[in-house]
Biotite code that builds the C-alpha atoms (Angstrom):
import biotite.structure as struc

atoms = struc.array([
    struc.Atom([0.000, 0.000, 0.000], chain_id="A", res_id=1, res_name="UNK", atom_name="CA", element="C"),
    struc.Atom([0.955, 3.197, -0.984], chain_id="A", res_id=2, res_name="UNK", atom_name="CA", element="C"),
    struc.Atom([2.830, 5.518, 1.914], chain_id="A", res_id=3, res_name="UNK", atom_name="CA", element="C"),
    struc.Atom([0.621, 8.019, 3.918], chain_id="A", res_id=4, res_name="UNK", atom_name="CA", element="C"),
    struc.Atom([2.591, 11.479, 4.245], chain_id="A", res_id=5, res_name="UNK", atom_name="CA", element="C"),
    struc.Atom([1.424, 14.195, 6.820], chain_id="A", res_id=6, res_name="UNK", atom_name="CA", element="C"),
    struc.Atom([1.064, 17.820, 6.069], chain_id="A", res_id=7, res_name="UNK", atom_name="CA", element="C"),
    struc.Atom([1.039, 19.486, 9.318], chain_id="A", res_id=8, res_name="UNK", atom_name="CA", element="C"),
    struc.Atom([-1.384, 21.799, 10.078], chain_id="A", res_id=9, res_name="UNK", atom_name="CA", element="C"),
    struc.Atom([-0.040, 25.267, 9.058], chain_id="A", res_id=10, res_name="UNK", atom_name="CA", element="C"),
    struc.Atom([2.591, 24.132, 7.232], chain_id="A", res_id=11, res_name="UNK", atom_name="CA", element="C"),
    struc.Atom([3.151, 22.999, 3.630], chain_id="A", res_id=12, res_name="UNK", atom_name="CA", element="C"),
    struc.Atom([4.651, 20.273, 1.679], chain_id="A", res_id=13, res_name="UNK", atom_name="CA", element="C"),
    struc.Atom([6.454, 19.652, -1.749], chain_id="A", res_id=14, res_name="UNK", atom_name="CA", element="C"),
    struc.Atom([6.724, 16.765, -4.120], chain_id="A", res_id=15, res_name="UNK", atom_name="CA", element="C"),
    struc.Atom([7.703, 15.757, -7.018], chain_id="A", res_id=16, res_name="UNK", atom_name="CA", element="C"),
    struc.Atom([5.683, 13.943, -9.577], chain_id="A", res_id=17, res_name="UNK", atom_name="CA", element="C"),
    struc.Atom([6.436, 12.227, -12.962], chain_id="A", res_id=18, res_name="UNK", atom_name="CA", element="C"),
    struc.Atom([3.784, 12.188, -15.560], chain_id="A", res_id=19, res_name="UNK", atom_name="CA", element="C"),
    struc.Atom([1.666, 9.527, -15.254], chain_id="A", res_id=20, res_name="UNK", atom_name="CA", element="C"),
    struc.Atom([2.035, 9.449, -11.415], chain_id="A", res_id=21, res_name="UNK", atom_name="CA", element="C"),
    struc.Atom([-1.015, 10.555, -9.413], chain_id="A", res_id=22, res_name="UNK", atom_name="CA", element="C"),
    struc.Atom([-1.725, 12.481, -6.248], chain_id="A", res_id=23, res_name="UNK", atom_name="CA", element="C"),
    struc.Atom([-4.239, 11.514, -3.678], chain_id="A", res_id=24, res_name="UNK", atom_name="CA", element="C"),
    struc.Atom([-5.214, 14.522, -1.514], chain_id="A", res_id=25, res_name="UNK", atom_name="CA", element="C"),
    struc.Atom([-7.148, 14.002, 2.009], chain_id="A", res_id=26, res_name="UNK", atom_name="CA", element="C"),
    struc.Atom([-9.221, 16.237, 4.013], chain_id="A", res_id=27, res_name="UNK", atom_name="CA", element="C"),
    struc.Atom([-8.399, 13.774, 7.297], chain_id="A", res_id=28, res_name="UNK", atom_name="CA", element="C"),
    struc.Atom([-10.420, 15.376, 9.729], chain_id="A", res_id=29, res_name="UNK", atom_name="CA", element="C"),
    struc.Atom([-12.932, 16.938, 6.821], chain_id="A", res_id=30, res_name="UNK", atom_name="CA", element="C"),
    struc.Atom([-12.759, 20.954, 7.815], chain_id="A", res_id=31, res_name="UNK", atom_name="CA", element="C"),
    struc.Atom([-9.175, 21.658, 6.385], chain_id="A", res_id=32, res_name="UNK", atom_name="CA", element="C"),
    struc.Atom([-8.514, 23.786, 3.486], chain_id="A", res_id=33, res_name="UNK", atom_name="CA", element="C"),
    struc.Atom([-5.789, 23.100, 1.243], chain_id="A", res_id=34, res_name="UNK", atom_name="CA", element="C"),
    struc.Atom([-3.758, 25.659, -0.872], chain_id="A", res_id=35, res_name="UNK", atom_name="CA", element="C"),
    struc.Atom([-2.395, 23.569, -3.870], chain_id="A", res_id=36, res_name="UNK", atom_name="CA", element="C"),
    struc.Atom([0.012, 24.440, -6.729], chain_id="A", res_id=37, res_name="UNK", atom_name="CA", element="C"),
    struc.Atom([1.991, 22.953, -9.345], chain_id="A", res_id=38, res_name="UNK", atom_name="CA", element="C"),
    struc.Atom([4.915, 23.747, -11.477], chain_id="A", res_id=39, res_name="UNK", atom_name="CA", element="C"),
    struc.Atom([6.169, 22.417, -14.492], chain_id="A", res_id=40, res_name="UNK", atom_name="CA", element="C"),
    struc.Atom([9.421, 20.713, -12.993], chain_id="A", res_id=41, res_name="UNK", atom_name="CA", element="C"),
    struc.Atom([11.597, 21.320, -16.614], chain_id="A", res_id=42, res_name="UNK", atom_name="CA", element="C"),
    struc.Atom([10.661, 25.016, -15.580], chain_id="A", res_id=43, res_name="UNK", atom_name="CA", element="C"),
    struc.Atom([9.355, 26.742, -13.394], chain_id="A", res_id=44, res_name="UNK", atom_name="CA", element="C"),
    struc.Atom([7.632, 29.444, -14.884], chain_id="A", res_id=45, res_name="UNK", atom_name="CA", element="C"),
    struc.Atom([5.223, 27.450, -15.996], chain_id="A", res_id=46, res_name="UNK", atom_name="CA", element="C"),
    struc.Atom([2.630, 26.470, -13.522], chain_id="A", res_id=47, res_name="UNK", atom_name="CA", element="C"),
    struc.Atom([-1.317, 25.330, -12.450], chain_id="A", res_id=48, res_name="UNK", atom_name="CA", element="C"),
    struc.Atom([-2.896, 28.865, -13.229], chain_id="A", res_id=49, res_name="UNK", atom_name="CA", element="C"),
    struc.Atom([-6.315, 29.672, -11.414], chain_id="A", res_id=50, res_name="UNK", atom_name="CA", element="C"),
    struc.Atom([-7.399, 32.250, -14.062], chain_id="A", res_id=51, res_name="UNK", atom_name="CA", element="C"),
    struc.Atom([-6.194, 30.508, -17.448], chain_id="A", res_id=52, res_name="UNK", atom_name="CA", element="C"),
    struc.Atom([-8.430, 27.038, -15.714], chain_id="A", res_id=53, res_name="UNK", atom_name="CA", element="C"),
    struc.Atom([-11.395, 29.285, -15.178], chain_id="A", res_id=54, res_name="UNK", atom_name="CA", element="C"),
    struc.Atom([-11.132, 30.080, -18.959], chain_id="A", res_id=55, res_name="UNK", atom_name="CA", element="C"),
    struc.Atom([-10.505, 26.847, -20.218], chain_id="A", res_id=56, res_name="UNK", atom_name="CA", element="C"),
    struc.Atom([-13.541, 25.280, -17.805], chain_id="A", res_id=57, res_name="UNK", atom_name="CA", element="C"),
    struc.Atom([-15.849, 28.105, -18.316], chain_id="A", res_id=58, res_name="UNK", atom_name="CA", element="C"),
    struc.Atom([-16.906, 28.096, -14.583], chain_id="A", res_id=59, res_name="UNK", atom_name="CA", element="C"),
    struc.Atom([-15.165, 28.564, -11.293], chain_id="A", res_id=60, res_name="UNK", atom_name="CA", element="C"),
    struc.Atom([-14.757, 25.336, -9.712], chain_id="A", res_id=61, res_name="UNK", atom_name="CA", element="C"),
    struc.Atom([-12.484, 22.016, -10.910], chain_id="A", res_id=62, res_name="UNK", atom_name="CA", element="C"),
    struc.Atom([-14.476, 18.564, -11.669], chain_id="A", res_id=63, res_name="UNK", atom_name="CA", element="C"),
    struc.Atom([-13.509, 15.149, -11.222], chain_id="A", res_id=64, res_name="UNK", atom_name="CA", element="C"),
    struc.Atom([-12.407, 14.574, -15.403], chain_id="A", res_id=65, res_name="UNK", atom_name="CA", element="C"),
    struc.Atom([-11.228, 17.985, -16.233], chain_id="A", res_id=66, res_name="UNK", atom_name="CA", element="C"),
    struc.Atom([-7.828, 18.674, -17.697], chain_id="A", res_id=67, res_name="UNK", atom_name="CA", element="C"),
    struc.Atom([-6.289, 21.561, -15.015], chain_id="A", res_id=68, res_name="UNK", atom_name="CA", element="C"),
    struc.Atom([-4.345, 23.752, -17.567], chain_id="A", res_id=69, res_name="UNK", atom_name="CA", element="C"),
    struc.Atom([-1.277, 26.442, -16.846], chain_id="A", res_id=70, res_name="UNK", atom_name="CA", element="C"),
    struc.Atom([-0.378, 30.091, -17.717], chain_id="A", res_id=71, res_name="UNK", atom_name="CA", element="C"),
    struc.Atom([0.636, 28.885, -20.766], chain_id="A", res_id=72, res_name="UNK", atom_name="CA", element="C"),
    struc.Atom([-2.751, 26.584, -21.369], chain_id="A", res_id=73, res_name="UNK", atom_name="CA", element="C"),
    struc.Atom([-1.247, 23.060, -21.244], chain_id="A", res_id=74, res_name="UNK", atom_name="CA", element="C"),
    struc.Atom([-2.747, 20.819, -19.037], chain_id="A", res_id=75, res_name="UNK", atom_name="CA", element="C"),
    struc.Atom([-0.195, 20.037, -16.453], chain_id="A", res_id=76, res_name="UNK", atom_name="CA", element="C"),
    struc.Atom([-2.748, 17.562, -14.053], chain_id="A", res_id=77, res_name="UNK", atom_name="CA", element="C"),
    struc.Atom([-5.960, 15.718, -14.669], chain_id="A", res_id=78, res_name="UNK", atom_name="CA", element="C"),
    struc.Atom([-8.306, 15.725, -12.034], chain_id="A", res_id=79, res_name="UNK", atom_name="CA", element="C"),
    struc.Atom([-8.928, 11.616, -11.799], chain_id="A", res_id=80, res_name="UNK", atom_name="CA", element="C"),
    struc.Atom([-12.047, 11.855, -9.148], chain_id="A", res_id=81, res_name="UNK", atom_name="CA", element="C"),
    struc.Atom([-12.916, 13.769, -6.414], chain_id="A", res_id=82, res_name="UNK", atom_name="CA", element="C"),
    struc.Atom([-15.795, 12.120, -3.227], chain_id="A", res_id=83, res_name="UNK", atom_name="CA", element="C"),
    struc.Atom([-16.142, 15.534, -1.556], chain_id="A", res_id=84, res_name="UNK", atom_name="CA", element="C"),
    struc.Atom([-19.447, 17.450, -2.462], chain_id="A", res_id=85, res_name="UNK", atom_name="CA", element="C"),
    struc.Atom([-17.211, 18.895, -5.201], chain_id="A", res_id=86, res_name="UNK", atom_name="CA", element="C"),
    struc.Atom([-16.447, 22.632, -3.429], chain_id="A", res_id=87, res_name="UNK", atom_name="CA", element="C"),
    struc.Atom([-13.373, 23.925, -4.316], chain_id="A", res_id=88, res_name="UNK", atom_name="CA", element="C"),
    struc.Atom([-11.952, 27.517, -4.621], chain_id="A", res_id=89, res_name="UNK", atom_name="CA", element="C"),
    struc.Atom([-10.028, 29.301, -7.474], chain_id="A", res_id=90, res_name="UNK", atom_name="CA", element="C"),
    struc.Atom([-10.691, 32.669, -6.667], chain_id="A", res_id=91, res_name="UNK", atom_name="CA", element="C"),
    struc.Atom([-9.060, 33.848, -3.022], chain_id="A", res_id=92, res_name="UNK", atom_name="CA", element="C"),
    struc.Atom([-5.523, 34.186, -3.286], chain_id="A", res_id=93, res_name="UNK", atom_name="CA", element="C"),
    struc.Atom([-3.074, 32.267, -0.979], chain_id="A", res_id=94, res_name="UNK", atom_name="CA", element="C"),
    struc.Atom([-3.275, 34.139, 2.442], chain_id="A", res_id=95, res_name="UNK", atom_name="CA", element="C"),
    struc.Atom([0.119, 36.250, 3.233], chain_id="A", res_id=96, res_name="UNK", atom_name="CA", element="C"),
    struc.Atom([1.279, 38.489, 6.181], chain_id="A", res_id=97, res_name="UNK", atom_name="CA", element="C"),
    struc.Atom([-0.660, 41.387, 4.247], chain_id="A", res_id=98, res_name="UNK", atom_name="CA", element="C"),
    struc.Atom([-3.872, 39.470, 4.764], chain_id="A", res_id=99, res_name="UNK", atom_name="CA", element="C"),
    struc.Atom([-3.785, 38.841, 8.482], chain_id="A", res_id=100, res_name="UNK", atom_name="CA", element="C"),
    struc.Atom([-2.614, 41.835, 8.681], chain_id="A", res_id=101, res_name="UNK", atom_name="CA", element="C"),
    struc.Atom([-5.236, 43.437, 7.242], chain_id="A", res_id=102, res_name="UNK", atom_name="CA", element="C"),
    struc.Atom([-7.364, 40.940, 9.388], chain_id="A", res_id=103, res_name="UNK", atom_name="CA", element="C"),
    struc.Atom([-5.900, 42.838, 12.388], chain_id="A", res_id=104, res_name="UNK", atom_name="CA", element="C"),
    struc.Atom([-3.081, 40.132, 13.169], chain_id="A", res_id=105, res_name="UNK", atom_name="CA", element="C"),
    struc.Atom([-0.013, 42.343, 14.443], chain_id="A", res_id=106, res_name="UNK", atom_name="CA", element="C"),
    struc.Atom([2.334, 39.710, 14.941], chain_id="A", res_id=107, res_name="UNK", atom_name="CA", element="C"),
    struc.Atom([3.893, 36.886, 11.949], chain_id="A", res_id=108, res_name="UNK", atom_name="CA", element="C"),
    struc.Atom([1.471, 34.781, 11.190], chain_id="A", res_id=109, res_name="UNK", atom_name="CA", element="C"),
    struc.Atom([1.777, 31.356, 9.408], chain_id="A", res_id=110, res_name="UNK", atom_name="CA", element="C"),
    struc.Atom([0.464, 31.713, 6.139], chain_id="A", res_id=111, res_name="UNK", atom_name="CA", element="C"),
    struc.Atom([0.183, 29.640, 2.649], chain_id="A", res_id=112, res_name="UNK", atom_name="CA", element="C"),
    struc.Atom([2.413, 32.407, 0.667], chain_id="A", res_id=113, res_name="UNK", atom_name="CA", element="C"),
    struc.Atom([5.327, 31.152, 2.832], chain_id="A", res_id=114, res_name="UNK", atom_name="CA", element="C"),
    struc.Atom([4.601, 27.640, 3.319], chain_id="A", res_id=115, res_name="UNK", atom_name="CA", element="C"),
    struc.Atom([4.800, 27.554, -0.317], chain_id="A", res_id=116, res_name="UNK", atom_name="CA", element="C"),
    struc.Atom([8.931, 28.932, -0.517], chain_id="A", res_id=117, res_name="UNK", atom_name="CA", element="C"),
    struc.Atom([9.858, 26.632, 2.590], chain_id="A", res_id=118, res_name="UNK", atom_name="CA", element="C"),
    struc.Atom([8.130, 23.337, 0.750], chain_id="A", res_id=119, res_name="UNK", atom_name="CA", element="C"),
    struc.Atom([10.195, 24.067, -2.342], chain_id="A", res_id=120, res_name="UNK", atom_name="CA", element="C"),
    struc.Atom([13.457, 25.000, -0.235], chain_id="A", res_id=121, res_name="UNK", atom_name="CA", element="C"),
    struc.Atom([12.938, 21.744, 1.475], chain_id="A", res_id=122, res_name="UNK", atom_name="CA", element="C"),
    struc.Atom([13.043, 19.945, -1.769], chain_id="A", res_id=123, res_name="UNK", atom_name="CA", element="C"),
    struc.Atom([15.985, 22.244, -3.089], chain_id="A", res_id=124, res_name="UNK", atom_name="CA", element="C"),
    struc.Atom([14.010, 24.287, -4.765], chain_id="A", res_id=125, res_name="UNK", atom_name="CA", element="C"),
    struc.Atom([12.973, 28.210, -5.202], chain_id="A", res_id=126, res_name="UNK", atom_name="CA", element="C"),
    struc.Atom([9.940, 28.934, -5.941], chain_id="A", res_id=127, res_name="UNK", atom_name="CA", element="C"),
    struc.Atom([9.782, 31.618, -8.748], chain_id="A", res_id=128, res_name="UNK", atom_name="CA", element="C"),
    struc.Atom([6.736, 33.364, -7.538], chain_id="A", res_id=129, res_name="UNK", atom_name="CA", element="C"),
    struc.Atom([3.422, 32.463, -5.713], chain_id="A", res_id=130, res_name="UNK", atom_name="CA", element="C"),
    struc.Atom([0.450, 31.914, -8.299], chain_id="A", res_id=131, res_name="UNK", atom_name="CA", element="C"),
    struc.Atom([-2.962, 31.670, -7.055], chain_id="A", res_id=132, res_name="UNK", atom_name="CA", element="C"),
    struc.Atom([-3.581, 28.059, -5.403], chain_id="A", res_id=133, res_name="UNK", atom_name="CA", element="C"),
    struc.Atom([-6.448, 25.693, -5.911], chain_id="A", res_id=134, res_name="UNK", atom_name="CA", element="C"),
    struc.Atom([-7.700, 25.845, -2.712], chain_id="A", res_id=135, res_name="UNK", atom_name="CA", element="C"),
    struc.Atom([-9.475, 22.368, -2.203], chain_id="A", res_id=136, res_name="UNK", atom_name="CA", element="C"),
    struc.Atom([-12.076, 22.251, -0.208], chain_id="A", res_id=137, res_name="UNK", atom_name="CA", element="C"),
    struc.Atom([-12.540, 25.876, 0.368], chain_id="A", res_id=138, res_name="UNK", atom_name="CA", element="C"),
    struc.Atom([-15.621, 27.162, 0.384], chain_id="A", res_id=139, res_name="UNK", atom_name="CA", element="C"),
    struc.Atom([-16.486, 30.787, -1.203], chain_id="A", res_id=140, res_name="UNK", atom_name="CA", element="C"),
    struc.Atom([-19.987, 30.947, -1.976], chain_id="A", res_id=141, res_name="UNK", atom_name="CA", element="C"),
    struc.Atom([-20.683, 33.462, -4.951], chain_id="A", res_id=142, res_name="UNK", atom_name="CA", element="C"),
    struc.Atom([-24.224, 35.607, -4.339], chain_id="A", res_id=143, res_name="UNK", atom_name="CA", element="C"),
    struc.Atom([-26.326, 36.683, -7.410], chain_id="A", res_id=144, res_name="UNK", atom_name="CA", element="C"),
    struc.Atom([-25.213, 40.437, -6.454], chain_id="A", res_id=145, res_name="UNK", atom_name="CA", element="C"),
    struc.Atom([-21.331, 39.199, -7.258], chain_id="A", res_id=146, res_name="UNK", atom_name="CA", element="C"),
    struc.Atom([-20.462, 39.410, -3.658], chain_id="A", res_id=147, res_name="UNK", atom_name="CA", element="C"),
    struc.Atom([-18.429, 36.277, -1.723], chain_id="A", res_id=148, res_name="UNK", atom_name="CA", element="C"),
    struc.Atom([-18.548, 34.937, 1.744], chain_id="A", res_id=149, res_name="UNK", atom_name="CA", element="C"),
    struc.Atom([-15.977, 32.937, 3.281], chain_id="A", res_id=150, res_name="UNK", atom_name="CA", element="C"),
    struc.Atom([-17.430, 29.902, 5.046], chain_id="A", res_id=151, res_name="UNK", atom_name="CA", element="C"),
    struc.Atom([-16.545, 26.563, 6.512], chain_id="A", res_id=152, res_name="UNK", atom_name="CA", element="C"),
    struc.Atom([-16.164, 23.411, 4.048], chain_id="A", res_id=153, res_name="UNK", atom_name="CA", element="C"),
    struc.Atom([-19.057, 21.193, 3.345], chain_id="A", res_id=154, res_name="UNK", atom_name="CA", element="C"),
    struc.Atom([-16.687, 18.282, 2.805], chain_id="A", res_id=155, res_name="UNK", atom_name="CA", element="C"),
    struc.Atom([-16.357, 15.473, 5.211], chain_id="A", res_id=156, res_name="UNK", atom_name="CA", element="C"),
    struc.Atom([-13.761, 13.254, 7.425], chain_id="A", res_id=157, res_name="UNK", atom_name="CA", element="C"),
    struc.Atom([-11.502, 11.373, 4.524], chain_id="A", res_id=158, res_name="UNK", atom_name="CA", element="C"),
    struc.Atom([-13.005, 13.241, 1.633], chain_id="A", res_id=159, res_name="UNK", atom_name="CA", element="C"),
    struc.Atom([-10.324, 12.857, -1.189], chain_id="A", res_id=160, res_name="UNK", atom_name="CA", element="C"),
    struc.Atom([-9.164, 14.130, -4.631], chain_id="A", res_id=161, res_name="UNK", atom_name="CA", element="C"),
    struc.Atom([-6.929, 12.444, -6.937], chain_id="A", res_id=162, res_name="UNK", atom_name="CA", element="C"),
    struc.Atom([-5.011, 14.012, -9.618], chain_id="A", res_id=163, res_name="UNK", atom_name="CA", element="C"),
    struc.Atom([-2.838, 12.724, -11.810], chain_id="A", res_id=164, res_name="UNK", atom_name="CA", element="C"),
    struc.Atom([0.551, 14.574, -13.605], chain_id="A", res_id=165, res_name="UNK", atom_name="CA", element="C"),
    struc.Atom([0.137, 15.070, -17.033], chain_id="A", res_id=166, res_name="UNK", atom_name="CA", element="C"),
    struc.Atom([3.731, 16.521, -17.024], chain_id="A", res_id=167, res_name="UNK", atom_name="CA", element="C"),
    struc.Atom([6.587, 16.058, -14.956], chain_id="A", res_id=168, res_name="UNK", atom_name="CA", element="C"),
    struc.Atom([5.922, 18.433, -12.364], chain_id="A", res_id=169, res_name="UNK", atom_name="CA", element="C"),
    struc.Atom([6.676, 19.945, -9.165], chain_id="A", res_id=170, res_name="UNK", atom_name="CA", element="C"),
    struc.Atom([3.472, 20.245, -6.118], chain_id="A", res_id=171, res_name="UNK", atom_name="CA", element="C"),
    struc.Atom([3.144, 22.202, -3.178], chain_id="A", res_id=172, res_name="UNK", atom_name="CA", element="C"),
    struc.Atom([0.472, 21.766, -0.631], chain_id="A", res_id=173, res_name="UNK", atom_name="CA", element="C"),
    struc.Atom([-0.241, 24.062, 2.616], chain_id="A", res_id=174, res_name="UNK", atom_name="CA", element="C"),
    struc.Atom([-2.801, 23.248, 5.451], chain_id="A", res_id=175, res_name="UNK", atom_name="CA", element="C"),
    struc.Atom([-4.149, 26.899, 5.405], chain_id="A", res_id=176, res_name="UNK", atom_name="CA", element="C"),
    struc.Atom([-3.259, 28.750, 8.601], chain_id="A", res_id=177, res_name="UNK", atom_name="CA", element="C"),
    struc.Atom([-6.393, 30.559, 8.993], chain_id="A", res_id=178, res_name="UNK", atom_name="CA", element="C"),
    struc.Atom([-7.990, 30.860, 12.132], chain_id="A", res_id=179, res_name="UNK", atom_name="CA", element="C"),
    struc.Atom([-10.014, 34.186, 12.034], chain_id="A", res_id=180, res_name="UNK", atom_name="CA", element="C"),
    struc.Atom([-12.189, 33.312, 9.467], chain_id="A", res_id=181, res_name="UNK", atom_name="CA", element="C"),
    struc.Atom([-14.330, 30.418, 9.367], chain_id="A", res_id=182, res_name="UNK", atom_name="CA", element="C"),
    struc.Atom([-12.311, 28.475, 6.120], chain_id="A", res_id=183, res_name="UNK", atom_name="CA", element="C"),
    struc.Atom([-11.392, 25.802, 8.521], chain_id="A", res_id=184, res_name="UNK", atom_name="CA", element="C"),
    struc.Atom([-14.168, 25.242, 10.064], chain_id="A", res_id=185, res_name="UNK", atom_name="CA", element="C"),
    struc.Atom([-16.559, 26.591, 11.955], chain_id="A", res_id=186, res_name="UNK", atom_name="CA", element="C"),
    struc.Atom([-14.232, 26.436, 15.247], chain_id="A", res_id=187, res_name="UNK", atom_name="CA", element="C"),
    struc.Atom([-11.410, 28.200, 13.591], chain_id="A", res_id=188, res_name="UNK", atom_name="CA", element="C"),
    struc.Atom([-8.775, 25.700, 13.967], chain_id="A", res_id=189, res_name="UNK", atom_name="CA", element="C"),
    struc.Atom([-6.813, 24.338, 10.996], chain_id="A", res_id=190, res_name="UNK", atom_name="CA", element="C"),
    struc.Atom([-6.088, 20.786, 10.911], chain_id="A", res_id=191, res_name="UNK", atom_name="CA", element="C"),
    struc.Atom([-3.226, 18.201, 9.508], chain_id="A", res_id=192, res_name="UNK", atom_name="CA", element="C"),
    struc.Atom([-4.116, 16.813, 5.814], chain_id="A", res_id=193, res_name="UNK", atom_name="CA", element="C"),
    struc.Atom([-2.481, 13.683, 4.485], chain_id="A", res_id=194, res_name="UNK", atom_name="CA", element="C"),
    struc.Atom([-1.601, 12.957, 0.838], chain_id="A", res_id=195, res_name="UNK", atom_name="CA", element="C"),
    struc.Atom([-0.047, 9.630, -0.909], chain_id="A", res_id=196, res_name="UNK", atom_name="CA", element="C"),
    struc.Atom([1.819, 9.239, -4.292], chain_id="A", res_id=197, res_name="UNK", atom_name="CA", element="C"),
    struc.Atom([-0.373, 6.557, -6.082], chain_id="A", res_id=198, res_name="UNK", atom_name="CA", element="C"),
])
């Protein structure tokens, strides 16, 4: 059986993939949001773009059997399948110290923005920037007027996705941080995930 690998809560992960290889993402405890990107591993400008997939879909959330494309409109994963209620984010950008700041926060904060460099510099990487994630799970309702809310995930305990490489590529995953809004639950308390290399 395939190895089960930890992402801490508030901290991220990196991994490599081949293509062919697939990725099995797990919302353990079923409230956790996670921030997830993916570079092209020949280079690194190329990666898993949020607005160039909203183009290509022609709607704002992922689907088990679409191609996820990058800023250059390759498809760098396939989304294989997907047992949550299928509520995913692509709008939010990955929190930073300017968001909690802005959320009042007057102290460092753990955020996705730098979970995302340390994962790569723990691999021996540097990241070239920080695109947009996919946030799984996340849930940002959109009201008729336009406006968003953001509010705890409707998925469940061991709700997973699985997405397979189409390229050799590069992943990064952060359990989101954020504890003063409800993205992780109702309770405000982020959570480990756990992922496996299929």
């Amino acid at each position: 059986m395939e190895t089960l690998e930890r992402v801490p809560a508030r901290q991220g992960r990196a991994v490599r993939l081949n293509r062919g290889q697939s990725l099995r993402l797990i919302n353990t405890h079923g409230t956790q949001v996670l921030d997830f990107w993916a570079f092209n591993a020949a280079d690194l400008r190329e990666f898993l773009s949020m607005e160039h997939l909203r183009a290509s879909l022609g709607r704002i959330m992922p689907r088990a059997g679409d191609s996820l494309v990058s800023n250059r409109r390759r498809a760098i994963l396939h989304f294989e399948k997907d047992t949550s209620p299928g509520i995913h984010d692509t709008l939010v950008a990955a929190c930073d110290i300017y968001r909690y700041a802005s959320l009042g926060c007057r102290d460092y904060h753990e955020n996705c923005t730098d979970n995302l460099f340390a994962a790569f510099r723990a691999i021996g990487l540097e990241a070239p920037e920080c695109p947009a994630p996919l946030n799984l799970w996340m849930n940002i309702p959109v009201a008729p007027d336009g406006s968003v809310s953001f509010e705890a995930p409707v998925s469940r305990p061991g709700d997973h996705v699985v997405l397979r490489a189409q390229m050799d590529c590069v992943v990064a995953m952060s359990a989101c941080p954020q504890d003063m809004v409800p993205v992780n639950g109702k309770d405000c308390d982020p959570k480990e995930v756990h992922f496996q290399l299929l």
